[in-house]
N, C-alpha and C positions, 0 to 999 in steps of 0.2 A: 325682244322687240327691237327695231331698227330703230336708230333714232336718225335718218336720213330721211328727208322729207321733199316733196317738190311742194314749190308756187303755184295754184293755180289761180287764173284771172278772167277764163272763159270758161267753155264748158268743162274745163277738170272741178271748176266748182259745183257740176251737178253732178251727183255722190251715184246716179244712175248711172253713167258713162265709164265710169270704174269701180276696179276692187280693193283700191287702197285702203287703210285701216290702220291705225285712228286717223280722225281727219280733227280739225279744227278751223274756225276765225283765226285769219289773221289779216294784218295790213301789210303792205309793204310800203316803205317811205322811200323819198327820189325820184319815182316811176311814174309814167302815166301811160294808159289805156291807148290804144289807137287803131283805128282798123286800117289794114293796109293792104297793098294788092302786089302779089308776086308774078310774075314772067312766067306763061306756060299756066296759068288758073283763071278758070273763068269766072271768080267769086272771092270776094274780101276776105282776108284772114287777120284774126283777132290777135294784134301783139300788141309789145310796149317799148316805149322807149324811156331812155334818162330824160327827168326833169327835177332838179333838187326845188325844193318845198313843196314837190306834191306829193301822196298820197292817196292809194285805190286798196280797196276792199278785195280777198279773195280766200283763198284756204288754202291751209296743209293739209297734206296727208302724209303716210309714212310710207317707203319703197322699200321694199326686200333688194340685197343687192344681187339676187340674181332676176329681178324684177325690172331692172332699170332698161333691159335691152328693147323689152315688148313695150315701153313707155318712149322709149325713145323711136321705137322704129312707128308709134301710135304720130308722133310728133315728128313725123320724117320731114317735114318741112323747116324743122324751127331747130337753132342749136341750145344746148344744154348751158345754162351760166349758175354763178354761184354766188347765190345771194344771201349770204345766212346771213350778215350782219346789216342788212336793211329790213328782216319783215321781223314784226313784233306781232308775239302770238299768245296763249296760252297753255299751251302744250307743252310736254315736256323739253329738257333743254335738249337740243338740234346740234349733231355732228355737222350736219352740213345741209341747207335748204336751196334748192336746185329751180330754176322759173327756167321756161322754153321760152324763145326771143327770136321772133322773126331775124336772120344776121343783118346787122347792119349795112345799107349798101345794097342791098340782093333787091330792095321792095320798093316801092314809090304808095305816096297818099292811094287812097282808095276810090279810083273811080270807076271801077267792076263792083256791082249788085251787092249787097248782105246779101244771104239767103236766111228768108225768115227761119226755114226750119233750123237751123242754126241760130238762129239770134233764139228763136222758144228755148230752145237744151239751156241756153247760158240764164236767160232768164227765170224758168226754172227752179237752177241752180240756185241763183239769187238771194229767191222768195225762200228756198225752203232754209236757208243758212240764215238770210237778214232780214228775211221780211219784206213788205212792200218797200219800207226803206231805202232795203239796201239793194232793191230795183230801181229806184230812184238815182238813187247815188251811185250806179253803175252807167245809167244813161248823160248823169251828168257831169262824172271823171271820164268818158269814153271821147276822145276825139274820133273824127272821122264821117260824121254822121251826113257830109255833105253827099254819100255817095248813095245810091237808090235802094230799096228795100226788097227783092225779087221776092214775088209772093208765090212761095211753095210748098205751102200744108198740103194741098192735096194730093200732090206727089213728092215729097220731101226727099229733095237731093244730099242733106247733110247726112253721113253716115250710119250718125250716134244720134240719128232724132228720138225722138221720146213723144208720148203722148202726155198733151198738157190735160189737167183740167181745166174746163168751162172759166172757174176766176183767174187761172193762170192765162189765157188766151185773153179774158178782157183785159186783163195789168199790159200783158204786152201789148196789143191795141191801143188800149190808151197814153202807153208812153210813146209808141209811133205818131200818136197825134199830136200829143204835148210839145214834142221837138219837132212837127213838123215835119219830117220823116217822107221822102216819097217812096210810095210803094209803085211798083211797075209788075204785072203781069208775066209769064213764064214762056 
């Protein structure tokens, strides 16, 4: 078994979107959530930046190291960092735990659309790892939320979309409403 693992904080935490194996909770400490929008993308992408005393919710999984090309080239956007000695997990001990990070410099805030069907996948992920919980606590460590919500279930632009169930479409509804969230049309 590898003991190489990545970070994930968005949809790497829905276990649907990949094959990795074992996965686990864990947190990472320092970091925080952000959506952000890169040059050349018509839609917000889900990174993080440093912030020492904060703390966000996400998972490991394990990479085969002839696995890490197809992971990397999944995340052609984002570069590779190493952050094993920020995330505390349960799993076994970690040669090295790897989080994708929009580059520093490359992004500005996000004022290009989420796309819901990408915000479902991370959601998703969430519920089935933390619970309503830790849908909660992903909307509430996530900066960025000032930017609009593009509403696109019924033709879903995000790649890796997934079909929610019926309670997983009202939790994310209802967190769009909770924060206020604008949605805008496609």
């Amino acid at each position: 078994m590898s003991n190489r693992f990545f970070f994930g904080y968005g949809s790497l935490v829905n276990r649907a979107t990949h094959a990795h194996d074992p996965a686990y909770a864990a947190t990472l400490e320092g970091w925080c959530r952000v959506w952000r929008h890169l040059p050349g993308r018509a839609h917000a992408t889900l990174s993080v930046m440093p912030e020492p005393g904060t703390q966000i919710a996400g998972l490991i999984a394990s990479v085969k190291a002839d696995d890490w090309a197809a992971l990397d080239a999944r995340e052609a956007a984002y570069t590779r960092h190493d952050v094993s000695g920020a995330v505390v997990h349960s799993g076994p001990e970690a040669a090295e735990i790897a989080m994708y990070v929009v580059p520093f410099g490359a992004d500005a805030p996000a004022p290009a659309p989420i796309q819901l069907s990408y915000l479902d996948v991370v959601v998703q992920g969430y519920d089935a790892v933390f619970g309503a919980e830790g849908v909660a606590d992903f909307f509430a460590t996530t900066r960025g939320w000032e930017a609009p919500v593009l509403d696109d279930r019924a033709a879903p632009l995000y790649p890796r979309h997934q079909v929610l169930a019926p309670q997983q479409l009202a939790l994310v509804d209802a967190m769009i409403a909770q924060h206020g969230l604008r949605l805008i049309s496609g």
